[in-house]
TIRO-2110 file (N, C-alpha, C; in Angstrom, 1 decimal):
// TIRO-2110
0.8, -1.2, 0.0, N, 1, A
0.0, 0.0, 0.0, CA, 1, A
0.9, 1.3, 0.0, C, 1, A
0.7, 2.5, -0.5, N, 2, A
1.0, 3.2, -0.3, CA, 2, A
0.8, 4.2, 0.2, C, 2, A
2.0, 5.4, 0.7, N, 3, A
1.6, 6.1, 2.1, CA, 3, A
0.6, 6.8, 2.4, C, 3, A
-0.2, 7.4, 0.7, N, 4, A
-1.2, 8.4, 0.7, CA, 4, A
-2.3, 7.6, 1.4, C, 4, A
-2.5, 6.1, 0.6, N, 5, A
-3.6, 5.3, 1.0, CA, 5, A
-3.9, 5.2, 2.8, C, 5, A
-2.7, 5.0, 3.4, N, 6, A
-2.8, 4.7, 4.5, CA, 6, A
-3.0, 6.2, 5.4, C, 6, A
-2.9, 7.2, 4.8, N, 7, A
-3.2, 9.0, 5.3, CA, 7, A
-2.1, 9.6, 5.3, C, 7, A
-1.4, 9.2, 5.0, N, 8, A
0.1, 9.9, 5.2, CA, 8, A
-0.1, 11.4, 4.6, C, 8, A
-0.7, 11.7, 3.8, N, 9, A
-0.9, 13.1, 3.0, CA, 9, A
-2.0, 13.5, 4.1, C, 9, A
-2.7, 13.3, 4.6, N, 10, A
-3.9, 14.0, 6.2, CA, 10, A
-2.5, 14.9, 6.2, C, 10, A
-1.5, 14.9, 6.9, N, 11, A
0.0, 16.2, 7.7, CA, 11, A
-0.2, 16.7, 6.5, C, 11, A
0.4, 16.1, 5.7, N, 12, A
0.6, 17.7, 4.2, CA, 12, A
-1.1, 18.5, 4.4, C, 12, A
-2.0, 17.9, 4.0, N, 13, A
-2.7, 18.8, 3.6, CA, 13, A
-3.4, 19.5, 5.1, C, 13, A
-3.0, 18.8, 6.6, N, 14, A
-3.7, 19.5, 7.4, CA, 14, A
-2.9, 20.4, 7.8, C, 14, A
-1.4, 20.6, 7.4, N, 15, A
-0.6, 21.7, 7.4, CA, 15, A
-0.9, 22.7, 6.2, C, 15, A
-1.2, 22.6, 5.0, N, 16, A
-1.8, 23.6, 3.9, CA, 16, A
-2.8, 24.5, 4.8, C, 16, A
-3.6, 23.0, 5.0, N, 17, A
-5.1, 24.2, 5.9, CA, 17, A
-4.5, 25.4, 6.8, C, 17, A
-3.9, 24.6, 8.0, N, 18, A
-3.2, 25.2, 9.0, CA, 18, A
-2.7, 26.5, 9.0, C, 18, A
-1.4, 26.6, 7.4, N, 19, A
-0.9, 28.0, 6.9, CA, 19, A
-2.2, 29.0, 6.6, C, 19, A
-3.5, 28.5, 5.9, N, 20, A
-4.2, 29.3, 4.9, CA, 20, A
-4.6, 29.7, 6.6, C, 20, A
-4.9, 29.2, 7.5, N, 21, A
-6.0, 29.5, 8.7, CA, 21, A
-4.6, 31.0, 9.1, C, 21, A
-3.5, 30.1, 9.2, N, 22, A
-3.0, 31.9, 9.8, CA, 22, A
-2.5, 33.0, 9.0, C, 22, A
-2.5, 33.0, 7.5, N, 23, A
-2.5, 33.9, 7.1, CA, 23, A
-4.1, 34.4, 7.0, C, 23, A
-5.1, 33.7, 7.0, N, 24, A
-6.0, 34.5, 6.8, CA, 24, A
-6.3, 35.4, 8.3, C, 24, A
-6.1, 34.7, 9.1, N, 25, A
-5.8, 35.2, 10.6, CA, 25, A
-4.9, 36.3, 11.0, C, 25, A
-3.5, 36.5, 10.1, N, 26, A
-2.7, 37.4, 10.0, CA, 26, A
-3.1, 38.8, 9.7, C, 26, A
-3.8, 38.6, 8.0, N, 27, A
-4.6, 39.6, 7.5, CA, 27, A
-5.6, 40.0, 8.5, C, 27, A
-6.5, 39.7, 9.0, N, 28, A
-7.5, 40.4, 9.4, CA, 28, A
-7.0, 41.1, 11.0, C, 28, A
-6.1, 40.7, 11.6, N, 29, A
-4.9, 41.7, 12.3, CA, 29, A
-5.0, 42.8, 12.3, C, 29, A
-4.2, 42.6, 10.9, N, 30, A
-3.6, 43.7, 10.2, CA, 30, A
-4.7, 44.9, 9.8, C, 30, A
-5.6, 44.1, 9.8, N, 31, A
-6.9, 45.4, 9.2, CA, 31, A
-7.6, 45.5, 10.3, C, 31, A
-7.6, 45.0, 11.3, N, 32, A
-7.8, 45.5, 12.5, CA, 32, A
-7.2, 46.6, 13.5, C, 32, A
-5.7, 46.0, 13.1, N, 33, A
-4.4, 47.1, 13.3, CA, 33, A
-5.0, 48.5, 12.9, C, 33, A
-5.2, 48.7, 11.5, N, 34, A
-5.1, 49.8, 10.8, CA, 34, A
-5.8, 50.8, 11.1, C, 34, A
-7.4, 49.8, 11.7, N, 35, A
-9.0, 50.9, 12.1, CA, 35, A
-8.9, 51.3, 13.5, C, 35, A
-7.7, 50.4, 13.9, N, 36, A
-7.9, 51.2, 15.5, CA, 36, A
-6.7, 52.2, 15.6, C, 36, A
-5.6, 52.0, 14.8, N, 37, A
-4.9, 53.5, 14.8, CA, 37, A
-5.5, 54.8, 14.2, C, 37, A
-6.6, 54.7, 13.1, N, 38, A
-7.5, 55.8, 12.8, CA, 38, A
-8.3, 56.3, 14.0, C, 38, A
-8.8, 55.0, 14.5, N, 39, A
-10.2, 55.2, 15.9, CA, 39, A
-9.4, 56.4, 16.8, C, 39, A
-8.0, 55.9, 17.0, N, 40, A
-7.2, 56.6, 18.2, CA, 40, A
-6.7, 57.7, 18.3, C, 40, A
-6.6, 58.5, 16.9, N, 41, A
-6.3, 59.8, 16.5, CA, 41, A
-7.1, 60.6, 17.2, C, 41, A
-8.2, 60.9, 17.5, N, 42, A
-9.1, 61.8, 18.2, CA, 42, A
-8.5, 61.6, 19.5, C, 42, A
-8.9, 60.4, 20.3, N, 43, A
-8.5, 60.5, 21.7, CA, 43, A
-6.7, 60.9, 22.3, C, 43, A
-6.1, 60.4, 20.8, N, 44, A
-4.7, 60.8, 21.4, CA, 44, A
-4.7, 62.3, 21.3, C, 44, A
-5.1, 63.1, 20.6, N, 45, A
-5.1, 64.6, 19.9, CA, 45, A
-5.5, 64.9, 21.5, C, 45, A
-6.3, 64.6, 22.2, N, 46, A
-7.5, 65.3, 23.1, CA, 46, A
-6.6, 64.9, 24.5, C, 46, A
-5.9, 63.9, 24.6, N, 47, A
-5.4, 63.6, 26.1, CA, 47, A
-4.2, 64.2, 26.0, C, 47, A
-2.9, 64.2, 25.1, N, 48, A
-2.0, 64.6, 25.1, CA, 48, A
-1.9, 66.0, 24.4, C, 48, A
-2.1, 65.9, 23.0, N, 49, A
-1.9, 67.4, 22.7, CA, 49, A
-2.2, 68.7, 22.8, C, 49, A
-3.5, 68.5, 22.7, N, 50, A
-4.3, 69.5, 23.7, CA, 50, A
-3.4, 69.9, 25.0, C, 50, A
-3.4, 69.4, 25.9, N, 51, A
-3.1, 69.7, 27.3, CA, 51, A
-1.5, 70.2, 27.1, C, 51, A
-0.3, 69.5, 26.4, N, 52, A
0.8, 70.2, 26.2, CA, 52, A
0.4, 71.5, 25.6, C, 52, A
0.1, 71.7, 24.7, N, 53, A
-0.1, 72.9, 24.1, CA, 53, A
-0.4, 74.4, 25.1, C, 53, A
-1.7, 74.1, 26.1, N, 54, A
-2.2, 74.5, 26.6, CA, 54, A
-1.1, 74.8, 27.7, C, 54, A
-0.5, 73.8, 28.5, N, 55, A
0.6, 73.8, 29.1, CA, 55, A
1.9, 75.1, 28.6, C, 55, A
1.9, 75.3, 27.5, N, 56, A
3.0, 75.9, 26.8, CA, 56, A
2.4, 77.4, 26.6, C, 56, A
1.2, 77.3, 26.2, N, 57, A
0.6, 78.6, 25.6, CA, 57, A
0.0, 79.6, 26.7, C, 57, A
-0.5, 78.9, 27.9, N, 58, A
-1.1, 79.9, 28.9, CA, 58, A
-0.2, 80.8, 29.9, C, 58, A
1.2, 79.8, 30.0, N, 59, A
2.1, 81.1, 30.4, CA, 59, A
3.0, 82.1, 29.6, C, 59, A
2.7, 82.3, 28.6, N, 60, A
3.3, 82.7, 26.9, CA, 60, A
1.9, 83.8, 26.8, C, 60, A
0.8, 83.2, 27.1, N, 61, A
0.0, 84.7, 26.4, CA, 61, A
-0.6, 85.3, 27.9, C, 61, A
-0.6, 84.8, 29.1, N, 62, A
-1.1, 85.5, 30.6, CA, 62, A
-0.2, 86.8, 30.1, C, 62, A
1.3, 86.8, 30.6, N, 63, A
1.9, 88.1, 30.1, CA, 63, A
1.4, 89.3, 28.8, C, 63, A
1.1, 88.6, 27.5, N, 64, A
0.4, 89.4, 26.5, CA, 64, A
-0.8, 90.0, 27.3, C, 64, A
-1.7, 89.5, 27.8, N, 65, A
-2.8, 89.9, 28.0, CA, 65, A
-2.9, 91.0, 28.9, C, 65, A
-1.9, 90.8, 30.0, N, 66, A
-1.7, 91.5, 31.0, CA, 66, A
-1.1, 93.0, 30.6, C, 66, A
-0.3, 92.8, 29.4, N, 67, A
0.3, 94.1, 29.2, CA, 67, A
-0.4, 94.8, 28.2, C, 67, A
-2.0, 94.3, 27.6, N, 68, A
-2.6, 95.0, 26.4, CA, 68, A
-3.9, 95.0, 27.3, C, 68, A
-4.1, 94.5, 28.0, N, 69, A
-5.1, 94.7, 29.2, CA, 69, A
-5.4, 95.9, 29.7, C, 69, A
-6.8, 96.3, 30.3, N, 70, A
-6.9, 97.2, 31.3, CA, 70, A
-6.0, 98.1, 32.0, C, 70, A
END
């Protein structure tokens, strides 16, 4: 008999499946990856940039205001 008869090819082909399962697995990652770095733009802008800026800018224009002021 030979080895295919007896399953020997079941490993080849349950390793084919195996690859397709983690590349298709890989891809959808990756496009998962991509919508949550879009999603994250707003909240990163709003926790960090915002507040440095504000940090930088309110002792930079208190003085302006004070001297064009009243």
């Amino acid at each position: 008999m030979s080895s295919k008869r007896k399953g020997a090819a079941g490993a080849d082909l349950m390793e084919e499946i195996a690859r397709g399962l983690a590349r298709e697995n890989r891809m959808r990652v990756a496009r998962a990856a991509e919508e949550l770095e879009s999603n994250l733009v707003i909240p990163t802008v709003l926790l960090f940039f915002l507040p440095f800026v504000a940090a930088v800018m309110i002792p930079l224009l208190v003085p302006l205001f004070e001297a064009f002021g009243p």
